[in-house]
C-alpha positions as CSV (number, residue, x, y, z in Angstrom):
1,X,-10.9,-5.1,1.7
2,X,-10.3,-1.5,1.6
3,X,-8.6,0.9,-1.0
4,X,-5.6,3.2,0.4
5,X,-4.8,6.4,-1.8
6,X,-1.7,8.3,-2.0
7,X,-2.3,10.7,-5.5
8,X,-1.5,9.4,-7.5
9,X,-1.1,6.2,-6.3
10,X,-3.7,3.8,-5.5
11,X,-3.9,0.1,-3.9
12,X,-6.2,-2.4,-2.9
13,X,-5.4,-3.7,0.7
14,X,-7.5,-6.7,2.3
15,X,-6.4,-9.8,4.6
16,X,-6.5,-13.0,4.2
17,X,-6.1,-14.1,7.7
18,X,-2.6,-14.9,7.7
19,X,-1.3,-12.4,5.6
20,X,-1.8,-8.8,4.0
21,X,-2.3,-8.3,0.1
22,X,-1.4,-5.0,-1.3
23,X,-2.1,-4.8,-5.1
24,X,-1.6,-1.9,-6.9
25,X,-4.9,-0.5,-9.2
26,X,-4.8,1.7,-12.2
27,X,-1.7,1.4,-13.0
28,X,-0.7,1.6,-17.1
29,X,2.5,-0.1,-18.3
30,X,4.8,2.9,-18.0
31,X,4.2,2.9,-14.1
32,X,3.6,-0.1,-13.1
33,X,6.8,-1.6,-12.3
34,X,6.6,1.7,-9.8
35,X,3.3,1.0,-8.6
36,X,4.4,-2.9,-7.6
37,X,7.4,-2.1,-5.6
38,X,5.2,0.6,-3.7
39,X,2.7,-2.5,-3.1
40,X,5.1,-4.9,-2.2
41,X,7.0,-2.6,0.5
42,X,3.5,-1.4,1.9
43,X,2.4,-5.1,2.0
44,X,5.7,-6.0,4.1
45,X,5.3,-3.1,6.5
46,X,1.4,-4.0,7.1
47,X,2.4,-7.6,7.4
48,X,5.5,-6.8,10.0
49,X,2.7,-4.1,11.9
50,X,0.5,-7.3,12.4
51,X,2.9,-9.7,13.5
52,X,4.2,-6.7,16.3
53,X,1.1,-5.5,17.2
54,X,-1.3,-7.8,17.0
55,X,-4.6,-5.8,16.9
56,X,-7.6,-7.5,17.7
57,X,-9.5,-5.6,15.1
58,X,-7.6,-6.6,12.2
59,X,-8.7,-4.4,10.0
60,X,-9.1,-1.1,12.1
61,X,-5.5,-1.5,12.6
62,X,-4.5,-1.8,9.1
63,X,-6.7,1.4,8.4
64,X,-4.6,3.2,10.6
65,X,-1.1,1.8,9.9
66,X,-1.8,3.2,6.2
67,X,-3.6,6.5,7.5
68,X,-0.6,7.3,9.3
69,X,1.6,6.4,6.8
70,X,-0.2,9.1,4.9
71,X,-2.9,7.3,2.8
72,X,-6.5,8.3,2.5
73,X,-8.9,5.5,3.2
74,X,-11.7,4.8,0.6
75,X,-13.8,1.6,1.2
76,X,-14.7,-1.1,-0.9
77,X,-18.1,-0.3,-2.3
């Protein structure tokens, strides 16, 4: 699991071995129904990446499918 971070936005992305979770974090009830459609459409595009691109490194490619999407990569302490 890793966290990706777009200020202000920030979600927690880890793999499950069939499928990609995106959950948002830190989000209070006036922006959360903002924070879970940004989830849920980053969590389709890193699930249809996989399923194209198959990287054998799972979850160097996921780091770099959201880098270039523009997210900063913080790891899961």
């Amino acid at each position: 699991m890793f966290f990706a971070v777009k200020n202000p936005y920030r979600v927690a992305v880890s793999f499950d071995g069939n499928k990609v979770h995106v959950k948002p974090v830190g989000a209070g009830t006036r922006e959360g129904l903002i924070y879970r459609t940004l989830a849920r459409c980053e969590e389709f595009l890193a699930q249809v990446f996989l399923q194209e691109r198959r990287p054998k490194d799972v979850f160097g490619g996921l780091t770099s499918f959201f880098r270039q999407r523009g997210w900063d990569i913080v790891p899961d302490n």
